[in-house]
N, C-alpha and C positions, 0 to 999 in steps of 0.2 A: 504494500500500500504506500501511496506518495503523500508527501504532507501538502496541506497547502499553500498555495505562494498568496505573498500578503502582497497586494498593493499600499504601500504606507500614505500613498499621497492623496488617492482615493478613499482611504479608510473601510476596503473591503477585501473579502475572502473569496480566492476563486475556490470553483466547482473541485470538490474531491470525492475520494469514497471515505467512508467516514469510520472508523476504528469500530463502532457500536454494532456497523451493521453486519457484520461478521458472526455465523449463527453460536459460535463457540461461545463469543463476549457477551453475546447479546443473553443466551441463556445462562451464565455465569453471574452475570451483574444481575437479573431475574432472581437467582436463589439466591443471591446474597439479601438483595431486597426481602425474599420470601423469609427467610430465615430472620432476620429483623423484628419483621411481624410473629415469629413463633410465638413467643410467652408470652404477648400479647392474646394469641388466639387461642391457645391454652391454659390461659392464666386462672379460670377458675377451677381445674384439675391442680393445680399448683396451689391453689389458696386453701383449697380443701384438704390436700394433705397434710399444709402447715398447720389445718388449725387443728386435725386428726390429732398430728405426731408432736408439736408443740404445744397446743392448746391456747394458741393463741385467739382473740375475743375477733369480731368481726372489726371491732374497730381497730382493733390492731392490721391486721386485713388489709382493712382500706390504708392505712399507710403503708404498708408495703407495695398495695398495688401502686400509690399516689408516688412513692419514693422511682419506682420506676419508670412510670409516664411521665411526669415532670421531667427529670433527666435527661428520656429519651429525647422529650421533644425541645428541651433547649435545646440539646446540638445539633438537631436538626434544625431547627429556628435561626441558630448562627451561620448554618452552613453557609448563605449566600455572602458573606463578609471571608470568607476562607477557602470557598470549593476552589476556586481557579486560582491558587499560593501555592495545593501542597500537591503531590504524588500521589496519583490518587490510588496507585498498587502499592505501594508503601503502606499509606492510611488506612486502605481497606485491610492489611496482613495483621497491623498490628490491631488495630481495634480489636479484630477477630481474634487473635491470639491471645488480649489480654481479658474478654470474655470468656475464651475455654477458661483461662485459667480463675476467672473469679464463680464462676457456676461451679469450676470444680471444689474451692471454696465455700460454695455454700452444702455442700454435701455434709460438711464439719463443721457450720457455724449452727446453732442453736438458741444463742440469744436473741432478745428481739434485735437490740443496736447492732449486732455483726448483720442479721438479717436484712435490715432495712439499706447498712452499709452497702450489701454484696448483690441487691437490687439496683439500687441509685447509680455505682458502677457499671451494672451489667448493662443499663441503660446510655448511659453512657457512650459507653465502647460500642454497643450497638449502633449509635447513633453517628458513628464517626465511619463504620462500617456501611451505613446506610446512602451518607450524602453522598459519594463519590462513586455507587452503584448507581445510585438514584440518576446522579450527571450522566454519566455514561451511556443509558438507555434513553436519555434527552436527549441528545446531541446525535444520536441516528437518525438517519435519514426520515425514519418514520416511526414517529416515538409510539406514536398508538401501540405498534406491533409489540414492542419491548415491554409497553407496561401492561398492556395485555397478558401477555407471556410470565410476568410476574404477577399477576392477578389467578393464574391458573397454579402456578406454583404455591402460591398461599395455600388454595384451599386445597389442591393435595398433598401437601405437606402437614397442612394442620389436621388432616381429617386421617391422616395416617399415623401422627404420631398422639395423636390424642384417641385413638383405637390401642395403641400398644402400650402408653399410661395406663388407661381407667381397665384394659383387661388382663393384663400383666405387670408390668410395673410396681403400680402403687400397692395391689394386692400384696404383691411377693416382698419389694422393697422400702415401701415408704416415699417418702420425698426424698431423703436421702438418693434413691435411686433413680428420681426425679431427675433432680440435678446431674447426676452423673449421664442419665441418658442424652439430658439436654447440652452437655458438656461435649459429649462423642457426636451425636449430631452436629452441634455448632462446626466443631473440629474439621467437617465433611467440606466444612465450606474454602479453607485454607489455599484448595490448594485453584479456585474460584478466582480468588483474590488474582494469582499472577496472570490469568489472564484479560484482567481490566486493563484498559488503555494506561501508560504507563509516566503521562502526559497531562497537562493541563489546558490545552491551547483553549483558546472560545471557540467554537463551533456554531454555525448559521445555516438557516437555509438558504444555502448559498447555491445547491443544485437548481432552484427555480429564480431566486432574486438575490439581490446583494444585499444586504442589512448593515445597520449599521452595529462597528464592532463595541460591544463592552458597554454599552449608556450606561451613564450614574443609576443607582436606585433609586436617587429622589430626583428625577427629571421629568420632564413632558413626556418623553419618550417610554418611559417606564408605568404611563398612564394606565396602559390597557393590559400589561403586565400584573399593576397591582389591582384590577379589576379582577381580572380571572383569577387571582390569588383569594379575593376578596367573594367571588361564586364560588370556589370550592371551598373555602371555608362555610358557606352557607349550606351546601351540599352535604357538609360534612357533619354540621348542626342535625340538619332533616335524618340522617340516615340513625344518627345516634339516638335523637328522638323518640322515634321510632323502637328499634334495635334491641336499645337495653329495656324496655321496658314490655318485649314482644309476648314474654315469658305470660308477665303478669294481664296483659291484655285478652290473653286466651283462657285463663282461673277466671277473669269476669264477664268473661262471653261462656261459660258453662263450657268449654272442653278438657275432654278428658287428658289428665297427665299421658296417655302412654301417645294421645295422638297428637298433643303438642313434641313430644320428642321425635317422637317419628317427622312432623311435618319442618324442624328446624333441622334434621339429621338432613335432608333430603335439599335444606334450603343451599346447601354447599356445593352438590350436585348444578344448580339453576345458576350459579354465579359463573360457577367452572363454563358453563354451555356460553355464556354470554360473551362474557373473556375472553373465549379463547377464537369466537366467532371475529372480535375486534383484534387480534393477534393476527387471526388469517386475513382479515383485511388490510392490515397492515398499511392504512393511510390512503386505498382508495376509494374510503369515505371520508369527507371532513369530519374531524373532530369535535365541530360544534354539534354538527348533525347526531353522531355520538351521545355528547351530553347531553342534548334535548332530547334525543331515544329515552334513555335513562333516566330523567326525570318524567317525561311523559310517562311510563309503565310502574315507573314507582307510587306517581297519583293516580293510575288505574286500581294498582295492588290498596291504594285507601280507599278505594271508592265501591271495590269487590265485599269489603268486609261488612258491605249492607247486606249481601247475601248472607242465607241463614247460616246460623253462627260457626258449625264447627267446616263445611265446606268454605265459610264465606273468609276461615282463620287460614285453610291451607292455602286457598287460589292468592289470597292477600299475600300471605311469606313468601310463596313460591314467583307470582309475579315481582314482591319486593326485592327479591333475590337476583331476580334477572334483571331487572332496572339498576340497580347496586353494580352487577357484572358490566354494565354498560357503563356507568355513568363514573365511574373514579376511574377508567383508562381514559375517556373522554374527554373529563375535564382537566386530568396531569398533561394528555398530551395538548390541549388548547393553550394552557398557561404557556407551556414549554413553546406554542408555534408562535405565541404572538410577545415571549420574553426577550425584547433587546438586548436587555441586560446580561445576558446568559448565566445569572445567578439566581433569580429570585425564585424560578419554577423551583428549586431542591427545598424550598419551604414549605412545600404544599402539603405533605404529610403532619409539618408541626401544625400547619391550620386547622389542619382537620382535629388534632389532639386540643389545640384550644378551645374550637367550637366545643365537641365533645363535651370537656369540663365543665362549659359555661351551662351548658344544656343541661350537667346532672345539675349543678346548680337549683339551677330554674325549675326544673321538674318537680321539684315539690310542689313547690308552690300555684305551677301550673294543674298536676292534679288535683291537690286540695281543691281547687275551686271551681274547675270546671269537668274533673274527671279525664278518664284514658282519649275521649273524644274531643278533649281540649287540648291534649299534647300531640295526637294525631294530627289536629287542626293547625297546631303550630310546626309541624314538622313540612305539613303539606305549603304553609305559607312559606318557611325556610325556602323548600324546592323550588317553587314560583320565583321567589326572589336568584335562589342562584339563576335560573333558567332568563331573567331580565340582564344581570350583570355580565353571561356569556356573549350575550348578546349586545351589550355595548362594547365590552372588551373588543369581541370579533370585528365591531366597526370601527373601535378606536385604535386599532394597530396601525403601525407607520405605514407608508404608503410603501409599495416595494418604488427598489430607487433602481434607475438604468446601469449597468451595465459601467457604462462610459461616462458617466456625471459620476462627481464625489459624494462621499454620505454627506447630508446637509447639520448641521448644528442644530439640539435640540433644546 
């Protein structure tokens, strides 16, 4: 592969093939992403064994879970001040390698302080492991495809390794043997790492137009940037909304426990189909079109659950599911097509963990007074709202610039 030649006087990048697009890197930096999201996605098989084997309170709980999202998502929140300084195969080896070693740590810590310690780290190094994947499947030619692709990898990985926890594992070993699973797992990813780009250059879509390179974060030009940063956070609110509370949505619509597990086993299935449909397309749909998929079917899935209750609880998840599949490759790969800046998209995951928080927040407060139909309502409003801001971002990106004119000053 050839680098790109810079015009300096122009202030643009000619046509290359781009390092990400390479299927090796591309599903590399995929499971590295996936692997990020692990103990997120099995965090409450992890929480449950702690309070089994430690006996730890729920509230204790919630801080360890809090000790780890927080973490994660400041370094991911910083990334855009740092992604294009460091190596980003260097960054990603050691992040990963000082998470094996702190999970292998938690195998032997017991206290609650080492406990919360040996999260907040894990989050961490996660996080430093995350932005420089996260970059790497931006800067391809056709980011949809990449994040696609780690959209399918989450839910097969989680759905794999949260089968051989809760029917092995925790049985035979405890959390103790939690952590070591999640230890050898991580481990898998190491050697991932050296096939990330090895480089930090900025990358554009420079195969169709010339961009301009690097804008400030706080410019004109970074307008439409922080817009779609500013929809997936909304997107990210609605899904959470929704999400954590799906459980207890189905105890007050009268269905039975065995058919809500079955019908959220089956929701991981519905994401994977979406995903990985947006993978295969790999950008010859627009991305906007994407994310307004994704929310369209997501407000179908609230509008299904007027059907009577326990059909009206599956067709809801399982369409919520597919809209979900759609709409977080959609709206990472729009931030990333309309990000001048070519930093600000690796924030998109800490938005989503902002929204999130604020949303448990609120949620009380929101059910208290108007019930699970008022937090539906506000999730659905979330959607609407990202689904207007994709849609100024889409119109507010720069203009593509010729060829043979210089990038203009923004």
């Amino acid at each position: 592969m050839t680098g790109p030649s810079v015009d300096v006087a122009k202030g643009v990048i000619a046509p290359m093939r781009r390092a990400a697009d390479a299927p090796p890197i591309m599903v590399s930096a995929a499971y590295l992403v996936a692997l990020n999201a692990l103990i997120s996605n099995v965090q409450p098989l992890i929480l449950g064994a702690m309070a089994k084997d430690f006996g730890l309170t729920d509230a204790h709980l919630g801080y360890v879970s809090a000790a780890f999202v927080s973490c994660n998502t400041l370094m991911t929140a910083t990334g855009p001040f740092w992604v294009r300084r460091v190596d980003w195969r260097l960054c990603a080896f050691l992040g990963l390698f000082w998470a094996v070693l702190a999970l292998g740590a938690g195998a032997i810590a017991s206290q609650l302080v080492a406990v919360l310690g040996v999260f907040g780290f894990i989050g961490l190094m996660k996080g430093l492991v995350f932005v420089p994947s996260f970059a790497t499947l931006g800067d391809a030619t056709n980011p949809d495809r990449g994040y696609g692709v780690s959209i399918v990898l989450q839910g097969v990985t989680a759905a794999a390794v949260a089968a051989v926890l809760s029917m092995w594992v925790i049985p035979q070993f405890g959390v103790r043997g939690v952590f070591v699973t999640l230890a050898l797992l991580t481990a898998t990813g190491l050697p991932a790492t050296l096939l990330l780009p090895g480089r930090r250059e900025v990358s554009t879509d420079a195969d169709e137009v010339a961009l301009p390179v690097g804008a400030p974060l706080l410019s004109r030009a970074a307008l439409a940037a922080i817009l779609a940063l500013l929809a997936t956070m909304a997107m990210g609110g609605a899904v959470a909304g929704f999400w954590y509370y799906v459980e207890r949505i189905g105890v007050a619509r009268g269905v039975a426990p065995t058919v809500i597990g079955l019908t959220l086993s089956l929701t991981a299935l519905s994401s994977i189909l979406t995903s990985g449909l947006v993978a295969w397309l790999g950008g010859r749909v627009p991305s906007l079109t994407i994310a307004l998929a994704g929310v369209a079917v997501m407000l179908l899935a609230f509008i299904s659950l007027h059907l009577p209750p326990i059909s009206g609880f599956i067709v809801a998840n399982l369409l919520f599911a597919l809209g979900w599949g759609f709409a977080v490759p959609g709206f990472w790969a729009l931030l990333r097509r309309v990000d001048v800046t070519n930093r600000l998209f690796v924030a998109a995951p800490a938005a989503n963990g902002v929204a999130a928080s604020a949303i448990g927040l609120l949620s009380g407060v929101i059910i208290s007074r108007w019930g699970y139909d008022g937090q539906i309502a506000c999730s659905a409003i979330l959607l609407c709202v990202s689904a207007a801001l994709a849609l100024v971002a889409s119109r507010a990106s720069p203009k593509p610039i010729p060829r043979d004119q210089p990038a203009s000053a923004f």
